[in-house]
C-alpha positions as CSV (number, residue, x, y, z in Angstrom):
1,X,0.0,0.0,0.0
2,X,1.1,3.7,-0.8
3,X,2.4,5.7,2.7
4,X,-0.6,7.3,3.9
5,X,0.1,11.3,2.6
6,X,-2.5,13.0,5.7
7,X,-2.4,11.9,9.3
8,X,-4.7,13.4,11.0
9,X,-4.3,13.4,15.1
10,X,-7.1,13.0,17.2
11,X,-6.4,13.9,21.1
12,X,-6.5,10.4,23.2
13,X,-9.1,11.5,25.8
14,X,-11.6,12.5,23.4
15,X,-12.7,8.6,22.4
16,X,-15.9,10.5,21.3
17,X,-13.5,11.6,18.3
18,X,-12.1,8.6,17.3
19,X,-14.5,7.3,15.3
20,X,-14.9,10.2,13.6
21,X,-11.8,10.8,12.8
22,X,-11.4,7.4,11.3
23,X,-14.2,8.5,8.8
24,X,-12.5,12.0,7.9
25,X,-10.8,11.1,4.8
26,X,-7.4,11.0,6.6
27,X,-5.0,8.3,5.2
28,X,-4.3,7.3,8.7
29,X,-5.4,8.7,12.5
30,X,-3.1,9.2,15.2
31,X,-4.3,8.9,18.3
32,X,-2.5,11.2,20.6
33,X,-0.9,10.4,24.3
34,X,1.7,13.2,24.3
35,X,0.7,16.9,23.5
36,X,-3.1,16.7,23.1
37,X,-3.4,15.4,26.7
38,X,-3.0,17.6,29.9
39,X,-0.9,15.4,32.5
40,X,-3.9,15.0,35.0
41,X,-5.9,13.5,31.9
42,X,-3.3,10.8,31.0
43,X,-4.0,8.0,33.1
44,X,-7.8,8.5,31.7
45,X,-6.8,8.9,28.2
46,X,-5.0,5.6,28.2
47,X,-7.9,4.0,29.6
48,X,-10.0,5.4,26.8
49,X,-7.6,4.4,24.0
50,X,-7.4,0.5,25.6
51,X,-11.0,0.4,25.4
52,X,-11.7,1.6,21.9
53,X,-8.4,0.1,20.2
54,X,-9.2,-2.7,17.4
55,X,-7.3,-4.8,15.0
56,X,-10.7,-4.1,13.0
57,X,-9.5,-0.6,12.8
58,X,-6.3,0.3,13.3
59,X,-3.9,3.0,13.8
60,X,-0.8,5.0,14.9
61,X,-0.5,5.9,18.9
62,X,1.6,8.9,19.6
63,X,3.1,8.0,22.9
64,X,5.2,10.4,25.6
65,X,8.9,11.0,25.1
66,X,10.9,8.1,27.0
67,X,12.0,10.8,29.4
68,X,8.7,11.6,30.7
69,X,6.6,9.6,33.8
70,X,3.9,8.7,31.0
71,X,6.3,6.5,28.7
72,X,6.1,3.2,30.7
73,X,2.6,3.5,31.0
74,X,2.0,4.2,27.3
75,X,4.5,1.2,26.0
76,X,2.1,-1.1,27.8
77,X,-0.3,-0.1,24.8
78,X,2.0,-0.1,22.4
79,X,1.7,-3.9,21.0
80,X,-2.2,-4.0,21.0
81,X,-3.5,-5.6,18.1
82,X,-5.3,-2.2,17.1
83,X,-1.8,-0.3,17.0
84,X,-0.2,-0.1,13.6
85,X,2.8,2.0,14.6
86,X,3.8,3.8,17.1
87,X,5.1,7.8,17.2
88,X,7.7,8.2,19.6
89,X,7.7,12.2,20.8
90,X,10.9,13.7,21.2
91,X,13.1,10.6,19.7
92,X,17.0,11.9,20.2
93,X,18.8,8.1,19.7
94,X,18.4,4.9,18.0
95,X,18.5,3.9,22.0
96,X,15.5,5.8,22.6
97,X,13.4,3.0,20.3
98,X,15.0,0.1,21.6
99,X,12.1,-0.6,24.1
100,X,9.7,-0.3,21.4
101,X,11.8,-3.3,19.5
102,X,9.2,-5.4,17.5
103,X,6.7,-2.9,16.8
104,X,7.0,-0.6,13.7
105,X,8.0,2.8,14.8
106,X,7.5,6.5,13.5
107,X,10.4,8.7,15.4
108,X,9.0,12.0,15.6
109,X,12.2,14.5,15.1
110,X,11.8,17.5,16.9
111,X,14.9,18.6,18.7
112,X,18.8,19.5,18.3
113,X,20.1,16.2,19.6
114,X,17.3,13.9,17.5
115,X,18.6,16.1,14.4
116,X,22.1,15.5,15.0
117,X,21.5,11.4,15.3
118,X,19.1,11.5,12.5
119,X,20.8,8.8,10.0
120,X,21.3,6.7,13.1
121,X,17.5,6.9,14.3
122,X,16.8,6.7,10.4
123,X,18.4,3.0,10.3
124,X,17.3,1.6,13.6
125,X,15.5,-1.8,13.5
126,X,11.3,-1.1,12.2
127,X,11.8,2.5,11.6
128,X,8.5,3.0,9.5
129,X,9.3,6.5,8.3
130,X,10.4,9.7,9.7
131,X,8.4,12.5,11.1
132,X,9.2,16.5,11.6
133,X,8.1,18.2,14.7
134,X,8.9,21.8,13.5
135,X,6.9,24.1,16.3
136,X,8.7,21.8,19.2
137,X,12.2,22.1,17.2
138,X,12.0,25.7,16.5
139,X,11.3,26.0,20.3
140,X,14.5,23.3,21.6
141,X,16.5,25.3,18.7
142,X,15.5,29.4,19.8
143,X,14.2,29.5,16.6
144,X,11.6,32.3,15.5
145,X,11.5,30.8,11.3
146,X,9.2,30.3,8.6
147,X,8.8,27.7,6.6
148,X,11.6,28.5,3.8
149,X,14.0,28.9,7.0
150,X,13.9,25.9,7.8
151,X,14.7,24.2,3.9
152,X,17.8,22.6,5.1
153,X,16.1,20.8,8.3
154,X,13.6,19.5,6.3
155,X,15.7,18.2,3.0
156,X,17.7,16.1,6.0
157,X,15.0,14.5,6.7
158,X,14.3,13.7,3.2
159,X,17.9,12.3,2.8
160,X,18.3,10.3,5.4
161,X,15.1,8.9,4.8
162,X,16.3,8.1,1.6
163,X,19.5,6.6,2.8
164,X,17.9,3.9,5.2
165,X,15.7,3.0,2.6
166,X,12.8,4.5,4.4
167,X,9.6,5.6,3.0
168,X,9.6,9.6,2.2
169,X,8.8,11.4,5.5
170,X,5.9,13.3,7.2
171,X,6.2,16.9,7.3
172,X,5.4,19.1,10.1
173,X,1.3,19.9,11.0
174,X,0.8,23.6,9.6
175,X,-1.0,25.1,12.6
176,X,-3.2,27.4,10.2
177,X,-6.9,25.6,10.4
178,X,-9.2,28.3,8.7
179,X,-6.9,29.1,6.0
180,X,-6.7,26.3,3.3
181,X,-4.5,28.0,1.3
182,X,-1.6,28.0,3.6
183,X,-1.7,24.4,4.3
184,X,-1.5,23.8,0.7
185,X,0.9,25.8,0.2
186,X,3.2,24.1,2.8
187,X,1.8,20.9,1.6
188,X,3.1,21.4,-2.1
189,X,6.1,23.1,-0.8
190,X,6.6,19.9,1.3
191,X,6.2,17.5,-1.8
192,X,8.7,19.4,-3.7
193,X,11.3,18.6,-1.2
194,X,10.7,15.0,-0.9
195,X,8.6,14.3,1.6
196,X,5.7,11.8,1.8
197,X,2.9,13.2,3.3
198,X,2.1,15.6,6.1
199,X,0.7,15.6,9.6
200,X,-2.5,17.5,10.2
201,X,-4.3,18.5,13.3
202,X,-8.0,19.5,11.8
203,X,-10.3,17.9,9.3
204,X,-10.4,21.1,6.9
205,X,-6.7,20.4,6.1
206,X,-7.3,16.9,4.7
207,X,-8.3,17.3,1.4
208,X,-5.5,20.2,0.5
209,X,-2.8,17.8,2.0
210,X,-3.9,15.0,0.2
211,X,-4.4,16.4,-3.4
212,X,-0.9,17.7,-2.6
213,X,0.8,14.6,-2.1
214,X,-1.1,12.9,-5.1
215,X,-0.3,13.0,-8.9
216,X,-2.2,15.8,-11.1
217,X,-4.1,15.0,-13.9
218,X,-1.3,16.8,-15.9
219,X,1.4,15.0,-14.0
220,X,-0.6,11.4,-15.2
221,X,-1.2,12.4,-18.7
222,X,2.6,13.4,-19.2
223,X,3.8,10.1,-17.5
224,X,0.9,7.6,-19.1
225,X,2.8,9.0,-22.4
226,X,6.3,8.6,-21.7
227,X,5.5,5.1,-20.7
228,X,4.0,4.8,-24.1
229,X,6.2,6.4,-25.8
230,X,9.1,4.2,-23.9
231,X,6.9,1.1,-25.1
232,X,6.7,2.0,-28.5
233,X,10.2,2.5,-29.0
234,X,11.2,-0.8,-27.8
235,X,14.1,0.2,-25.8
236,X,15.6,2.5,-28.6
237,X,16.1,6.2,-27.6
238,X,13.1,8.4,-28.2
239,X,12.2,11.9,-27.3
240,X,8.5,13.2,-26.5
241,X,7.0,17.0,-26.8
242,X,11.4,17.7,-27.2
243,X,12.3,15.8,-24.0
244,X,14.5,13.1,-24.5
245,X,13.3,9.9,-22.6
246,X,15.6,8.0,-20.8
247,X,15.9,5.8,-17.5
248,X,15.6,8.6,-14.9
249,X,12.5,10.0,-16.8
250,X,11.1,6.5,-17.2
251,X,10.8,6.0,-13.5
252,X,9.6,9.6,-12.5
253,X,7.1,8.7,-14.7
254,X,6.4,5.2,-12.8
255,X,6.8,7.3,-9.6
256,X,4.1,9.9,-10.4
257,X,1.4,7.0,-11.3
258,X,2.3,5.3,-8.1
259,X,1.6,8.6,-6.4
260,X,-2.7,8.6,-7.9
261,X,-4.9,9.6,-5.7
């Protein structure tokens, strides 16, 4: 199956949510231990999640940072039938998953010292795919940026992503909920670089995010005919509309196909 390209989190002691969150549209639903829930909630949220988790339906628990007095609490939920993957908060070190071992992980990057080990945390055992934190980061870092400032952050994401063989990664939620635009914006802007998908935090910014990380119906009508024109030409060099087709252009063209919504 394709990475999902929205995840939509849904705060773990609203159970009321999770159901409609499931039918939202997102690609997946993250249910949400860690910054959605106030610390006098946790223990209830838990209790909530346990109740309503399913194999019949499943999805990705956000759990607390391995730091915190919530993390051995929340690993207790961790290998439930109904949990697909888990999102560690705050991962900093391959050494940080290890207690996670056997269960697919998302390592949510969102500090100076999870940045600096990111190939490492990148190649640990069941890395799923990497996600960016950017609000949390910008806070560890000082930082006061906007979304171009923070280019070369993101493209190492994409890179090691890329060099553990990872699926693309998920980009940072866009904390603008009325206005569409934006998220599309940071969506496409997202895409360009490499990434995957995108975390989102409302409903509304579902069906921007996911147009954005699928193919346009320009994007399949130039690949559907470089793969015939590829066909045609029976492995002997051929050029379309001036553009000379060759491997690379071959398998962008696979790529964006893969990438239909």
């Amino acid at each position: 199956m394709r990475p999902a390209r929205s995840c939509l989190f849904v705060p773990g002691n609203r159970p009321e949510r999770f159901d409609k969150a499931l039918a939202s549209g997102a690609d997946a639903v993250i249910v949400d231990l860690e910054d959605a829930v106030a610390p006098q909630h946790k223990a209830a949220a838990r209790d909530a999640v346990v109740a309503w988790l399913s194999p019949k339906r499943p999805v990705v628990l956000r759990i607390n940072a391995i730091n915190t007095p919530w993390f051995a609490e929340d690993l207790a939920l961790c290998r439930h039938p109904g949990v697909a993957a888990v999102m560690l908060a705050k991962t900093e070190s391959a050494e940080d998953l290890a207690p996670l071992a056997g269960v697919a992980v998302i390592p949510l990057i969102e500090s100076a010292a999870g940045f600096d080990r990111l190939r490492e945390i990148a190649a640990a055992p069941r890395v799923q795919r990497l996600a960016f934190g950017a609000i949390d980061f910008q806070l560890d870092l000082g930082l006061h940026a906007h979304y171009e400032e923070l280019l070369f952050f993101r493209s190492q994401l994409v890179l090691a992503s890329r060099l553990a063989g990872l699926a693309a990664p998920l980009d940072s939620p866009s904390t603008a909920i009325e206005d569409t635009g934006a998220v599309q914006t940071e969506a496409q802007a997202a895409r360009r670089l490499g990434f995957g998908g995108k975390l989102c935090i409302h409903p509304r910014q579902l069906e921007v995010v996911n147009a954005a990380f699928s193919a346009t119906a320009e994007e399949v009508a130039w690949a559907q005919g470089v793969l015939a024109a590829a066909a045609r030409s029976e492995g002997a060099a051929v050029s379309l509309n001036g553009q000379m087709i060759d491997k690379p252009v071959i398998l962008r063209a696979q790529a964006i196909l893969a990438q239909r919504g």
